[in-house]
C-alpha positions in Angstrom: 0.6 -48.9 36.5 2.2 -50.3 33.5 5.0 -49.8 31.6 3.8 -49.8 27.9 7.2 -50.1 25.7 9.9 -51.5 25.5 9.4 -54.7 28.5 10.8 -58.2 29.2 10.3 -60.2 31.9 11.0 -62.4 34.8 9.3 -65.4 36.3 10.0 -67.9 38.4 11.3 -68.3 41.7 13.0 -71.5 43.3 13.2 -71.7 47.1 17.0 -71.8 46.4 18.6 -69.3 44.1 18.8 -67.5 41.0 19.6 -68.6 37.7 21.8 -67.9 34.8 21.8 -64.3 35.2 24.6 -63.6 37.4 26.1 -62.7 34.4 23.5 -59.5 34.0 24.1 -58.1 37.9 25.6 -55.0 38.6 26.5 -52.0 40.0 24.4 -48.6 40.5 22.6 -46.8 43.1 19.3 -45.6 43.5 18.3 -43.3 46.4 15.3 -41.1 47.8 15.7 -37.8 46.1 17.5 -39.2 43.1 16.5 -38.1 39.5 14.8 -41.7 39.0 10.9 -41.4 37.8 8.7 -43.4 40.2 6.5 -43.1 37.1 6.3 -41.1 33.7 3.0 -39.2 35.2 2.7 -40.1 38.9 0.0 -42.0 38.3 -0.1 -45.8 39.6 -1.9 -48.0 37.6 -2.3 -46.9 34.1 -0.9 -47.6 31.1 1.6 -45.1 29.9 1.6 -43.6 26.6 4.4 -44.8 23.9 7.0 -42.3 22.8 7.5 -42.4 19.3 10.8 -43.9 19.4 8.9 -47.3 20.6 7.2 -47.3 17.5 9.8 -47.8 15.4 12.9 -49.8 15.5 15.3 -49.4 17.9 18.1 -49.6 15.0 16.7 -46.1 14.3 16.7 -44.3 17.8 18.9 -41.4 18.2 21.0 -40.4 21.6 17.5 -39.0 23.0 15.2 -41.8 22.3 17.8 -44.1 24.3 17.5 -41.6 27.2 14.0 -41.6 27.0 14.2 -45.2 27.2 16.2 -45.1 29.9 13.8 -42.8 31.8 11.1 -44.8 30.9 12.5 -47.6 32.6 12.9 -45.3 35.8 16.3 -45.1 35.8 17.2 -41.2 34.8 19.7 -40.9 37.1 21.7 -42.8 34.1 21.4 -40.6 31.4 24.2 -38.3 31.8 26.8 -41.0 32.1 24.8 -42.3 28.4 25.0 -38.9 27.0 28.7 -39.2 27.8 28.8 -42.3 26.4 27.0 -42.4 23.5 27.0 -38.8 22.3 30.9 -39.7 21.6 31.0 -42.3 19.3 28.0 -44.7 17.7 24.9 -44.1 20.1 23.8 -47.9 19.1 26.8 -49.4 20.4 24.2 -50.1 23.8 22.3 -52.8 21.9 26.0 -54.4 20.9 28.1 -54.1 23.9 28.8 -56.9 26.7 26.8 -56.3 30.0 30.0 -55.6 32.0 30.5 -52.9 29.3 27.0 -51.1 30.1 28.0 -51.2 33.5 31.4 -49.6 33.1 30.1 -47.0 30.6 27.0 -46.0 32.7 29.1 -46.4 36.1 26.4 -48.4 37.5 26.1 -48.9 41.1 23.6 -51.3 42.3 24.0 -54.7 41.7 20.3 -55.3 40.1 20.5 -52.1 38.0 22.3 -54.2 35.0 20.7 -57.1 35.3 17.4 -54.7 35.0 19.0 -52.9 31.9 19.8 -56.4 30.1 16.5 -57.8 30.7 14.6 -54.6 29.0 17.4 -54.8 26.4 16.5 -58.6 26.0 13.0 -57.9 25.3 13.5 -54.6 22.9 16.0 -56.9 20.6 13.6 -59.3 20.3 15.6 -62.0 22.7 13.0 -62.2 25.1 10.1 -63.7 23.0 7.7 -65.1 26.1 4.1 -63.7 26.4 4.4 -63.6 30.0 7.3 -62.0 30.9 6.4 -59.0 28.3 3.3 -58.9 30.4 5.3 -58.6 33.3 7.7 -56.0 31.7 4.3 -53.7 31.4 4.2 -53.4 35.9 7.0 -50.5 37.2 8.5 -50.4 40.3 5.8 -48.3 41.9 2.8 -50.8 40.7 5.7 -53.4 42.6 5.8 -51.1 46.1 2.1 -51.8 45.9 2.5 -55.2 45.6 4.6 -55.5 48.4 2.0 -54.1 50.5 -0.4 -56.8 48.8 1.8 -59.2 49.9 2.3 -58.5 53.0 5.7 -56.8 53.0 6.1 -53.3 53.0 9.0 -53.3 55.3 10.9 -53.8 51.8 10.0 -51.2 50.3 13.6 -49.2 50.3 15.5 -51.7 49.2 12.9 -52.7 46.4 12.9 -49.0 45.4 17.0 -48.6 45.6 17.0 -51.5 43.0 14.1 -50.1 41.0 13.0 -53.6 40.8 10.1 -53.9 37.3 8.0 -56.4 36.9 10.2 -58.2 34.5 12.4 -58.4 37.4 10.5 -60.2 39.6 9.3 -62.8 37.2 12.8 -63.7 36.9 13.8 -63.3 40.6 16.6 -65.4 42.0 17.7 -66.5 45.2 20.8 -63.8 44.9 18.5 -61.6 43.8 16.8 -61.4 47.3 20.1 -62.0 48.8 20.6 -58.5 47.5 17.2 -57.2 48.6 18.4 -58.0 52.2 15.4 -60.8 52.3 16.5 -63.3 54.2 13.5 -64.9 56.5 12.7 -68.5 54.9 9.5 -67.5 55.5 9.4 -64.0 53.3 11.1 -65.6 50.7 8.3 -68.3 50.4 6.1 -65.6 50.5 7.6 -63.6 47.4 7.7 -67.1 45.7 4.2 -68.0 46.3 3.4 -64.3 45.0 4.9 -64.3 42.3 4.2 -67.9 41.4 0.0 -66.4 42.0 0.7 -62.7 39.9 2.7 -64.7 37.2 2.2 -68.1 36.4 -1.6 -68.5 37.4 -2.7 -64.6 36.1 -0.4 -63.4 33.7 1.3 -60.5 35.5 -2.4 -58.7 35.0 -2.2 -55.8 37.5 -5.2 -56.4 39.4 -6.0 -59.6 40.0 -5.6 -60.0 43.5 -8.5 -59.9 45.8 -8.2 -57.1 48.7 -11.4 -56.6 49.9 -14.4 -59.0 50.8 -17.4 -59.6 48.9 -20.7 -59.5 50.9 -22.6 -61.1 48.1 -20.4 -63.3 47.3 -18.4 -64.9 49.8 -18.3 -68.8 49.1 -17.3 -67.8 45.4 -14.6 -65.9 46.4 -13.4 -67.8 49.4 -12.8 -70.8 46.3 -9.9 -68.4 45.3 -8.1 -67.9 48.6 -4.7 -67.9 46.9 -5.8 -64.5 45.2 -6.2 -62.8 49.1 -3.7 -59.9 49.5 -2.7 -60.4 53.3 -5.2 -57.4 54.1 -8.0 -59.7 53.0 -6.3 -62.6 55.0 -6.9 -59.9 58.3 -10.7 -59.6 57.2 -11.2 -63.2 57.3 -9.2 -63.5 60.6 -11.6 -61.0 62.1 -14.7 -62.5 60.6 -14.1 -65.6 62.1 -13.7 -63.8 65.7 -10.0 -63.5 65.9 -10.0 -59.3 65.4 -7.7 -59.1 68.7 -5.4 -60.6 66.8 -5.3 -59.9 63.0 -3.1 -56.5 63.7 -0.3 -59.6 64.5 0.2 -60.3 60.9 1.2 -57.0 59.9 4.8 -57.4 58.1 4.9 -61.1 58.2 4.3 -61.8 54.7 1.2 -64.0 54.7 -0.9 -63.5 51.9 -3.8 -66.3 50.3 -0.9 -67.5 47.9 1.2 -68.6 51.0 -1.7 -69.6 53.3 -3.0 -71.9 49.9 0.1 -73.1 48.1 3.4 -73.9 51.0 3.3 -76.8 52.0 4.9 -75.6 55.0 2.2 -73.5 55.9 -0.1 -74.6 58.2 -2.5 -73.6 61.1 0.1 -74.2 63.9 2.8 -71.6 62.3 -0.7 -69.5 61.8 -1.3 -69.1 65.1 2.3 -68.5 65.9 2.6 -65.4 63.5 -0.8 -64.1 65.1 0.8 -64.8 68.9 -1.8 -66.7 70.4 -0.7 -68.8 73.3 0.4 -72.1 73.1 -1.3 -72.4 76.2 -4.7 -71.3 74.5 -5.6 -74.6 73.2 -9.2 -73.8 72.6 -8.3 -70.6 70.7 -5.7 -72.5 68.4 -8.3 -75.0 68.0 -11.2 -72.7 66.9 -8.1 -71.2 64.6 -7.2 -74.7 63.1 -10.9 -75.5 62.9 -11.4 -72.7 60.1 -8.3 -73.0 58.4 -9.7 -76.3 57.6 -12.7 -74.9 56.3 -11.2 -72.4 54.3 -9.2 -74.8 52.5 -10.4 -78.1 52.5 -9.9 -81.4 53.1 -7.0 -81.6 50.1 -4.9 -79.6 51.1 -4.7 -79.7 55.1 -4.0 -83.1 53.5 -1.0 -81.8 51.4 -0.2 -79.9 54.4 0.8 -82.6 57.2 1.9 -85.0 54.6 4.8 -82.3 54.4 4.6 -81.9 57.6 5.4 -85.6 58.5 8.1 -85.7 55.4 11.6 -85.9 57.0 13.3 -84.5 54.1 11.0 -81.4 54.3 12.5 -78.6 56.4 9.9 -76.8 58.6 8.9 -73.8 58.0 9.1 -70.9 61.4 9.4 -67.7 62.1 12.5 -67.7 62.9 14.2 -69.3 60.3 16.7 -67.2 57.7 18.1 -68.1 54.8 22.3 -69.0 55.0 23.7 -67.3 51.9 27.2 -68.1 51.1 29.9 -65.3 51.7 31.2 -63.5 48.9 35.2 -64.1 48.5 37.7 -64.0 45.1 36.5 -67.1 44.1 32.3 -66.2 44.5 32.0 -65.8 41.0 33.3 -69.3 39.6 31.5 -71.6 42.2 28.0 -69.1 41.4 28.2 -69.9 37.9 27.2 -73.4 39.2 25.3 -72.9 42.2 21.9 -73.4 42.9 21.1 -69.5 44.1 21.4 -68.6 40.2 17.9 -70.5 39.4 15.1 -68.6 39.0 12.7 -68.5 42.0 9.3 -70.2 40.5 11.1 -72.3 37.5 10.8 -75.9 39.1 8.0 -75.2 41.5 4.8 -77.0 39.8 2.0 -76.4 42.0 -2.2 -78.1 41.6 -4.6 -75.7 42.4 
């Protein structure tokens, strides 16, 4: 499910925060039963036709080809409040005025609408320039539902949908960003970094290059890619290596082969934790730790309890949650500075 047209992008996501695009949140709502398009033709993964105002330059769009813009993004319950707006006065003044301006005008609601506006407007100007993130501005908000459920994650489905978060949204996802999203488990938001570190940076935003199902014929090929397992696949290997009782654990707990290959953090220990095997089943843990080995070899279990022997590296548990600082009258001159603005992926380098 793409979004041919007018796209920009997103990508990278720092354990810590989002970047310099506090300046692009806003304000607008999006709820079940709203006018917003889950897609132009209800379809999931396709390409959508262009219009014909995407073929020719936006300079030359009328009132309607901005509103079919703006449905094409997803977002028609917006288009009154442009026809207001623009059907007044100089209908181009949306590819001149400030972001706080689109927000007034349009009487956004939702903090990520703008910021989801600006970054589509970045990309039709011709600001936004990077082969990847217009790849990513080609994935909608329902091809992103889907990936949640990839990643292991469905239980954010709402409050991805209320933002109608694009794929040129996640690649430029911020720790605000999910601080928005109501994500707060450490352990989520490494897996939405790991994700979108896999979808992005190693595979170019293409829509399906995750692995979800097993390959009978061949399985040591594929088991070379682990960090392309959605967490579905992730159960299938749990229950071909005789640990089906407790696969059904890992429902909703965000473990996916990007996580399981790339953090650190994760190892067989916090494994066998998410699947709720007894501490006191030592032999069952050790069968557990015995594949995990296996499946990932020697270099990285390596990688894996150097970090875990590192003093400076925080542990990673289930428990664990994010602290995000509390909003007050002076939030918006210490964010400018702070770490939560960086983009999720930007500084993470990982060796595959």
């Amino acid at each position: 499910l793409y979004f041919t047209g007018i796209k920009h992008i997103w990508g990278k996501l720092r354990r810590c925060n989002s970047g310099n695009l506090e300046e692009y949140l806003l304000d607008d709502s999006f709820r079940r039963g709203s006018n917003i398009r889950s897609t132009t033709n209800g379809r999931i993964e396709y390409p959508t036709k262009l219009n014909e105002a995407s073929l020719k330059s936006y300079r030359l769009w009328n009132l309607q080809d901005i509103c079919n813009w703006l449905s094409h993004l997803q977002m028609d319950i917006y288009i009154n409040d442009c026809r207001r707006w623009l059907g007044k006065g100089n209908h181009q003044d949306i590819f001149d005025v400030s972001p706080i301006d689109i927000s007034r005008e349009l009487n956004l609601k939702h903090q990520l609408h703008r910021k989801k506006i600006i970054l589509a407007l970045n990309e039709l100007v011709g600001k936004e320039t990077d082969i990847t993130a217009t790849n990513a501005g080609k994935l909608n908000n329902i091809w992103v539902i889907r990936w949640l459920d990839d990643i292991g994650l469905p239980q954010y489905k709402d409050t991805f949908m209320e933002a109608i978060i694009d794929g040129r949204m996640l690649h430029k996802l911020t720790m605000d960003d999910l601080n928005q999203l109501q994500v707060t488990s450490c352990l989520h938001i490494a897996s939405i970094k790991n994700a979108i570190f896999v979808s992005g940076r190693l595979n170019n935003w293409k829509p399906d290059s995750l692995i979800r199902r097993s390959k009978e014929d061949n399985s040591s090929n594929e088991n070379s890619k682990v960090y392309l397992w959605t967490a579905h696949r992730v159960m299938e290997w749990l229950k071909a290596v005789d640990l089906a009782e407790y696969a059904p654990n890992l429902r909703g707990a965000g473990v996916h082969g990007g996580l399981i290959y790339f953090e650190p953090r994760f190892n067989a220990d916090l494994l066998a934790d998410l699947l709720s095997i007894p501490s006191s089943k030592t032999l069952l843990r050790r069968h557990l730790a015995t594949h995990f080995k296996e499946l990932l070899g020697h270099e990285k279990i390596k990688e894996k309890r150097d970090a875990e022997s590192n003093p400076n590296i925080q542990s990673l548990t289930i428990a664990a949650k994010m602290k995000f600082p509390k909003k007050t009258q002076f939030s918006l001159k210490r964010r400018k500075s702070s770490k939560s603005l960086k983009i999720l992926i930007g500084l993470t380098m990982f060796v595959l």
